[in-house]
C-alpha positions as CSV (number, residue, x, y, z in Angstrom):
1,X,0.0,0.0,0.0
2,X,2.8,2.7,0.8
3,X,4.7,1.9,-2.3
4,X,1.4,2.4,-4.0
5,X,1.0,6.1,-1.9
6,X,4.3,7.2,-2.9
7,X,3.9,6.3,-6.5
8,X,0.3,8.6,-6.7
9,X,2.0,11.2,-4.6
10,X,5.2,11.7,-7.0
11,X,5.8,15.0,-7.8
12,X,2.0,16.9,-7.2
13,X,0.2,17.0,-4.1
14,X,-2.9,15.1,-3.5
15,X,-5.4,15.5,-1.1
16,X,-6.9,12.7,1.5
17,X,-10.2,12.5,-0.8
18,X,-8.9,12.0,-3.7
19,X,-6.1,9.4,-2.2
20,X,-8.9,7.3,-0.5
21,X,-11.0,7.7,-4.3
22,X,-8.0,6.4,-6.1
23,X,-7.3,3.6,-3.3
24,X,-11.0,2.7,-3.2
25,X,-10.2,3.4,0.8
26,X,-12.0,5.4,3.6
27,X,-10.6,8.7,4.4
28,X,-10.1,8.2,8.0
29,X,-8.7,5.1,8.1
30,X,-6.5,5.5,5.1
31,X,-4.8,9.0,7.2
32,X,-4.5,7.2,10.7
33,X,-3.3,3.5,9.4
34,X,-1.3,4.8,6.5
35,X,-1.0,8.4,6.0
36,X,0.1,10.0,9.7
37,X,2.5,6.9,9.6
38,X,4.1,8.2,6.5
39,X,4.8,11.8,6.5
40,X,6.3,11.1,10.7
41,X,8.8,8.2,8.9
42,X,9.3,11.2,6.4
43,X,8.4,9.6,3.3
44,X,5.4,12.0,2.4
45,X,5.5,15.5,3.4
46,X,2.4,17.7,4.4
47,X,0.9,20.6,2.0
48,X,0.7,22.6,5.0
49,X,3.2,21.2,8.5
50,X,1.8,23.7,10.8
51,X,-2.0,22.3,9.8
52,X,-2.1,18.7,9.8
53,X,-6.1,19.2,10.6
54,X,-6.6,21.5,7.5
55,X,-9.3,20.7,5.5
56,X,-6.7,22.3,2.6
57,X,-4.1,19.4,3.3
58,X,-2.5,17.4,0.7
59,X,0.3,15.1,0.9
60,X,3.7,15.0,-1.8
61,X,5.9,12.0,-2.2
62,X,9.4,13.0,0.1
63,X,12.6,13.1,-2.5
């Protein structure tokens, strides 16, 4: 599944809907099992650090 984040994420940012639409996932689920996970291992980065609640929040592949 993360390889499979990271390869959607590559280069643009996405946001949590449209992750879970292209996963076929929940929302919530896919940011606390996957997503939260990610970005503190550093291997997505957040759209905006300071906000990790904004409804604005999209997530980019770390390079």
């Amino acid at each position: 599944m993360e390889k499979t984040i990271l390869d959607a994420c590559r280069g643009h940012y996405l946001s949590l809907k449209v992750l879970a639409e292209l996963l076929n996932r929940s929302p919530d689920p896919l940011r606390q099992g996957h997503l939260n996970r990610m970005v503190k291992n550093r291997q997505l980065e957040r759209a905006y650090p300071a906000e990790p609640n904004s409804p604005k929040q999209a997530y980019t592949s770390a390079e």
